[in-house]
C-alpha positions in Angstrom: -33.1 3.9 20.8 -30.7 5.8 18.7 -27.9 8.1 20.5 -27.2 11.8 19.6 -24.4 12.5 17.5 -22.5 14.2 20.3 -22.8 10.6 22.4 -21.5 8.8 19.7 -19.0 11.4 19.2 -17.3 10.9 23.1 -17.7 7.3 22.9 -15.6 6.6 19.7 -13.0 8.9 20.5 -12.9 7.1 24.4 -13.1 4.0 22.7 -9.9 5.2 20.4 -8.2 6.8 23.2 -8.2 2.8 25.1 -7.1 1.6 22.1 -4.3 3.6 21.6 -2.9 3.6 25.4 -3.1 -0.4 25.0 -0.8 -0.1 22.0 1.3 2.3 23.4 1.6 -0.3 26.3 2.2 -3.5 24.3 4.5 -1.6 22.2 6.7 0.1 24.5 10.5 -0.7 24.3 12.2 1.9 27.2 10.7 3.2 30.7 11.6 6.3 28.9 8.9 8.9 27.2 9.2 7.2 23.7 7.8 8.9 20.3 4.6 7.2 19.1 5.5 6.7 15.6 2.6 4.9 13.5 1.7 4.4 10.1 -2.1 4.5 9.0 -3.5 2.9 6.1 -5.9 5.4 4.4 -8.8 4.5 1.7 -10.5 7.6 1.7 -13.7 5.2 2.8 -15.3 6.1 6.2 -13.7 4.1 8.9 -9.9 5.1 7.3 -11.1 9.0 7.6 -12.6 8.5 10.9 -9.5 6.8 12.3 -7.4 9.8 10.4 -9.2 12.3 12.0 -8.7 10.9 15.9 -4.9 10.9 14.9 -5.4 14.4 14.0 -7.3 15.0 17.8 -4.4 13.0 19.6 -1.3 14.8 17.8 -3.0 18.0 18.4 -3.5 16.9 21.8 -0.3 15.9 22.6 1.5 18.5 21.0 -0.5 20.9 23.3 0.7 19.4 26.6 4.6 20.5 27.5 6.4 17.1 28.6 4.1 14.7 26.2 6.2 12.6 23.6 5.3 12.9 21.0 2.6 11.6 18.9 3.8 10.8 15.1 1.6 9.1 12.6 2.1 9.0 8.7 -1.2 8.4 7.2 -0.7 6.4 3.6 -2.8 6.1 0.9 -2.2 3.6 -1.9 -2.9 4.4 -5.3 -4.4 1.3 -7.0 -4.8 3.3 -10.2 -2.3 1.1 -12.1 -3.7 3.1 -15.7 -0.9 5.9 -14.7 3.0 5.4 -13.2 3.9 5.4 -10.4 5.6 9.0 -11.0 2.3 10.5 -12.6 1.4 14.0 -11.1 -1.7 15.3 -10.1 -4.0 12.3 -10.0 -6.9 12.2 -8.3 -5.8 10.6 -5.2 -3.2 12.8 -5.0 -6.3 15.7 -5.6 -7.6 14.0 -2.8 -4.6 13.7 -0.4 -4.4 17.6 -0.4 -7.7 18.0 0.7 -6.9 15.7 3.4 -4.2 17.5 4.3 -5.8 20.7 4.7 -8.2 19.3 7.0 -5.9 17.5 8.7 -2.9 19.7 9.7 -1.6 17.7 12.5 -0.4 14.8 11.1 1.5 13.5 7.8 0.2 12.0 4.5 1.9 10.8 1.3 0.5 8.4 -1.4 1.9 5.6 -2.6 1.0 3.8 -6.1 0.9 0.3 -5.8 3.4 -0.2 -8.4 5.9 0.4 -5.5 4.4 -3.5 -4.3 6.6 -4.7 -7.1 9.8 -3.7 -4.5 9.0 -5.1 -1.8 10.7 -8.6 0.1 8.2 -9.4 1.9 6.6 -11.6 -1.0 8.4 -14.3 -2.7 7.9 -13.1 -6.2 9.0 -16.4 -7.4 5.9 -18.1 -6.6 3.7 -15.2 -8.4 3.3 -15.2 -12.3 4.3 -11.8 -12.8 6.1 -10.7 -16.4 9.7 -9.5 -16.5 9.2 -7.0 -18.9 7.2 -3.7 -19.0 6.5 -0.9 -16.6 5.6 -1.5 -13.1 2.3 -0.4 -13.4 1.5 -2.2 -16.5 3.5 -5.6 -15.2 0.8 -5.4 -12.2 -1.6 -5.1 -14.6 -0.9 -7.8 -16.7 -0.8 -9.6 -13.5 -4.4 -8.7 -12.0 -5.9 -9.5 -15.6 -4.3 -13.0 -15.7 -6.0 -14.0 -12.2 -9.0 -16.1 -12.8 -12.1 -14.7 -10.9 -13.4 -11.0 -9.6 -12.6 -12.3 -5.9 -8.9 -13.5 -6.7 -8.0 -9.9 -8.0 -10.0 -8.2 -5.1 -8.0 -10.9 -2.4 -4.2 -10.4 -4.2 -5.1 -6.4 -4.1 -6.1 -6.6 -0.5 -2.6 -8.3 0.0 -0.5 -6.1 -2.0 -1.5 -3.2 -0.1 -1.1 -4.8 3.6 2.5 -5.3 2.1 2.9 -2.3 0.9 1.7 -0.4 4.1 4.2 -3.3 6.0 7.3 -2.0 4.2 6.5 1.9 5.0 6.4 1.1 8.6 9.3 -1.5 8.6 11.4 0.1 6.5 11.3 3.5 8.3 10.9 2.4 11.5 8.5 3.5 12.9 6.2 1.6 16.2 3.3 0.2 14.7 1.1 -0.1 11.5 -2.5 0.9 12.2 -5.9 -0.3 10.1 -9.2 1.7 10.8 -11.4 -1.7 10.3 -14.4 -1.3 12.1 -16.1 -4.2 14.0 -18.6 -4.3 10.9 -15.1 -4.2 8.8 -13.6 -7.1 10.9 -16.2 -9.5 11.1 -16.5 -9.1 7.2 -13.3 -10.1 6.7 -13.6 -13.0 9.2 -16.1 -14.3 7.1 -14.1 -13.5 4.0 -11.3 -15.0 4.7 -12.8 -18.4 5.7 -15.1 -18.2 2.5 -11.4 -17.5 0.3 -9.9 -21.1 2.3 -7.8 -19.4 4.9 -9.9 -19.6 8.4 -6.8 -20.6 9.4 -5.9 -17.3 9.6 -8.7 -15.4 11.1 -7.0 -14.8 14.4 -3.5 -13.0 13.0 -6.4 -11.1 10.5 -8.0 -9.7 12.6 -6.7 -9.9 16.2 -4.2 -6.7 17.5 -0.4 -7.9 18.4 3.0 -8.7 16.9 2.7 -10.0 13.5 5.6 -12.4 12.4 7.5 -10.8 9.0 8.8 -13.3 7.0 11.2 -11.6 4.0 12.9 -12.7 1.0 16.0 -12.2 -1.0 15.6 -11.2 -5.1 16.4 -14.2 -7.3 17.8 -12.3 -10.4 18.8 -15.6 -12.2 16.6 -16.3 -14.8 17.4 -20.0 -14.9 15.9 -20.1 -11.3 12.4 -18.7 -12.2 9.7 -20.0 -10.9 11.7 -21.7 -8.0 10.8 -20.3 -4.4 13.6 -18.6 -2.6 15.2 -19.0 0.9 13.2 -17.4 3.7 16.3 -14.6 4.5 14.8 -13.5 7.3 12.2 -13.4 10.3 10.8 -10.3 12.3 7.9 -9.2 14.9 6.4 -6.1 13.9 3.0 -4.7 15.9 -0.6 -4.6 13.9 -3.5 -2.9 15.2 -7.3 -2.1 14.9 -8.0 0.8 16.9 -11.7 1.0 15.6 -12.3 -2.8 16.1 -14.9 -2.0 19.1 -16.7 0.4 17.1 -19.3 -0.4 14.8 -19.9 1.0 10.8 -22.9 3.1 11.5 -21.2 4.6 14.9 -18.4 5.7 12.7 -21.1 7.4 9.9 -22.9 8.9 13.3 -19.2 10.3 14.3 -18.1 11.9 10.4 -21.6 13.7 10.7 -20.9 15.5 13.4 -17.7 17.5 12.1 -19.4 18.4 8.4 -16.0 19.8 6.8 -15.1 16.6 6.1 -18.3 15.3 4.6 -16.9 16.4 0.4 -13.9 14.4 1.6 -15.7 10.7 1.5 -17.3 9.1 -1.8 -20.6 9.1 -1.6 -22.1 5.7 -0.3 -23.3 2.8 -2.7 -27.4 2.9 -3.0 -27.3 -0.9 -4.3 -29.5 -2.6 -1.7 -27.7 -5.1 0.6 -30.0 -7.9 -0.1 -28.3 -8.2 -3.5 -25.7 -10.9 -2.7 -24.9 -12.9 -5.6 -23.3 -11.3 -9.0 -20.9 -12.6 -11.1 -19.4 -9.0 -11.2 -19.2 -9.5 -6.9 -16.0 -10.4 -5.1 -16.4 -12.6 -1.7 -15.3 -9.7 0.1 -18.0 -7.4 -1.6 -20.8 -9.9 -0.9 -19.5 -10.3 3.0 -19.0 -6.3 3.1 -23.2 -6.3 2.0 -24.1 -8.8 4.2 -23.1 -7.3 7.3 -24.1 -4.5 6.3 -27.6 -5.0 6.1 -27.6 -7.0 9.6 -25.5 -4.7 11.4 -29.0 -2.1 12.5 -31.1 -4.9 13.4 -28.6 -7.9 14.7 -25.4 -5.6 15.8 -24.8 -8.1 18.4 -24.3 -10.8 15.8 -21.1 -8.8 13.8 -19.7 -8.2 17.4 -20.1 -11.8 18.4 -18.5 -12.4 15.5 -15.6 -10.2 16.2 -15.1 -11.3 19.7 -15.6 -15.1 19.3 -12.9 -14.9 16.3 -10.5 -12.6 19.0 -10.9 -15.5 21.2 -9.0 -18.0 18.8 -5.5 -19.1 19.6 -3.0 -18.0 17.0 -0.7 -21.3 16.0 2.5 -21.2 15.0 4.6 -22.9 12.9 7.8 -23.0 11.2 6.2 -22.4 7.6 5.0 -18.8 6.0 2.5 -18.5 3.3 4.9 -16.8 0.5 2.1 -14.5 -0.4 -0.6 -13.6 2.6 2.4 -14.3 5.4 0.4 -16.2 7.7 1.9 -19.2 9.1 1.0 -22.5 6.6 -1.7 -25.0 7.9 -0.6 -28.1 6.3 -2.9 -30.3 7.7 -5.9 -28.2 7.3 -4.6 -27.3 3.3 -4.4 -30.6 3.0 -8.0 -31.3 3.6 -9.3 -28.7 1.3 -7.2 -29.9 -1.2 -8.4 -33.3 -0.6 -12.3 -32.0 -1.0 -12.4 -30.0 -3.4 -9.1 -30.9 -5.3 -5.9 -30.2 -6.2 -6.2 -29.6 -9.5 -6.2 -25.6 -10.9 -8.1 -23.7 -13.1 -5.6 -24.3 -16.0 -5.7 -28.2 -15.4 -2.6 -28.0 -14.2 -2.0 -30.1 -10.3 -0.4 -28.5 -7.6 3.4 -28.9 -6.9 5.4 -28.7 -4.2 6.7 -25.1 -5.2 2.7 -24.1 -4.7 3.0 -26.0 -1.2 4.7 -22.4 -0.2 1.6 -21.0 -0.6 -1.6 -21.4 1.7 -4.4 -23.1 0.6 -6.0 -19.6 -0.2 -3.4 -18.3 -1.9 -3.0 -20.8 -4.5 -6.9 -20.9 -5.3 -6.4 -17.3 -5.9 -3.4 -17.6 -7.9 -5.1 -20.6 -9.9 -8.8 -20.5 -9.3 
């Protein structure tokens, strides 16, 4: 049996409100009252607006009550519209963004263009074939073309922008980065990243906690191009799901009851989910259809899913994939490798320079 709107309503935003007094918990640093200072990824679908608009509900909130710290989140958007710069005016995310802002009054916004990926350390750009020369925006481009298959340019885009969102909330300190992934969201990309040859990973995907920051120093010599660089550095920073206990319809059922922001979110896709295979499909897509379609009738399977991933121990090691971050499985790369080879889609073999990346990563990178 179906619950009202108004039911769904209280029991996303109690379900938020757990989530957020378990981060501000775990990520405490002083006895003290403390600003909550969090960055939000925003991709204007409907689990990023719905997470937006409970950070609206708890800055209001706590800027209502004398004695509250207070409650500080910068909601990001990144532009992946690499056809314009990165200093382009009036584009339509930016459109967007001030709509959002208008609805949103409590909190912070900005956009980002993805270009910006280009400064960060927390890649080593030596192990990515990325051109010297050009713009930004048309370097990236050149980039995304060059990579072999639909799901390798959807996986490095995914990447870029967890990087991107990393290095607002490192490099401005602030307590936490926040991703409004449902449970339908999560599982997806459970299944996604095993599919893409990095199950490995699944538990520092998906799972909330510190997330180990590995960056790297610029290697400006040209005569070293191509070589990996020196790890520099290692930190801890905080990664959460806030939405992960709440499923994709529960999130449409909550937007519908505040209809303001209903010209806010694209209008859904009508392809049916049963459509599954397309040469024009990334991984992801097919895994975001799948579940999809089984979340009505078998919503206990994507939370299983969820939960028995969550339950996963995260191993660590002393090695970093260069590109996704997570910590290398050389054993378990070594396996794949061994099945289904090491040779890439160029006919070139693997090196030891690609050994810095994950299995994953260099299928993406190569095919």
């Amino acid at each position: 049996m179906s619950q009202s709107p108004l039911l769904v309503q209280n029991y996303v935003d109690s379900k938020a409100v757990k989530r957020f007094t378990v981060l501000q918990r775990e990520t405490r640093t002083s006895t003290k009252p403390e600003p909550r200072r969090y960055v939000a990824g925003l991709s204007f679908g409907p689990s990023s607006t719905a997470l937006t608009q409970i950070l609206d509900k708890t800055a209001k909130y706590h800027a209502s009550r004398k004695g509250s710290s207070p409650f500080e989140p910068l909601v990001v958007h990144i532009d992946t519209d690499l056809s314009h710069p990165a200093d382009a005016h009036d584009t339509p995310a930016q459109r967007l963004l001030v709509k959002y802002r208008e609805r949103f009054p409590n909190i912070s916004f900005e956009c980002v263009h993805l270009s910006k990926v280009l400064g960060v350390n927390t890649i080593d750009w030596a192990m990515l074939p990325i051109a010297k020369d050009g713009s930004d925006a048309q370097r990236l481009q050149d980039f995304f073309s060059s990579l072999p298959s639909v799901t390798s340019r959807a996986d490095s885009l995914r990447l870029f922008i967890r990087h991107l969102l990393l290095d607002v909330a490192i490099g401005r300190s602030y307590s936490a980065l926040l991703f409004g992934h449902s449970t339908t969201a999560l599982a997806s990309l459970t299944l996604s990243e095993v599919a893409n040859g990095r199950g490995f990973s699944v538990p520092w995907q998906i799972n909330d906690g510190l997330f180990t920051i590995c960056t790297y120093p610029r290697n400006e010599d040209p005569a070293s191009a191509g070589e990996p660089s020196q790890e520099d550095a290692k930190i801890q920073f905080p990664i959460y799901y806030p939405l992960r206990e709440i499923l994709k319809a529960e999130v449409i059922t909550y937007l519908s009851t505040t209809p303001s922001i209903q010209d806010l979110i694209p209008s859904p896709d009508k392809t049916p989910s049963s459509v599954v295979s397309h040469k024009d499909q990334s991984i992801e897509e097919v895994m975001a259809r799948y579940f999809d379609g089984v979340e009505g009738p078998y919503s206990g399977i994507v939370t299983n899913v969820v939960r028995t991933a969550g339950k996963l121990d995260r191993l660590v090691t002393s090695h970093y994939c260069r590109l996704c971050g997570i910590t290398l499985d050389e054993e378990g790369d070594s396996t794949w490798a061994g099945e289904l080879g090491d040779e890439l889609a160029d006919g070139s073999t693997a090196t030891s320079d690609t050994g810095k990346l994950c299995y994953g990563c260099k299928r993406s990178m190569g095919g």
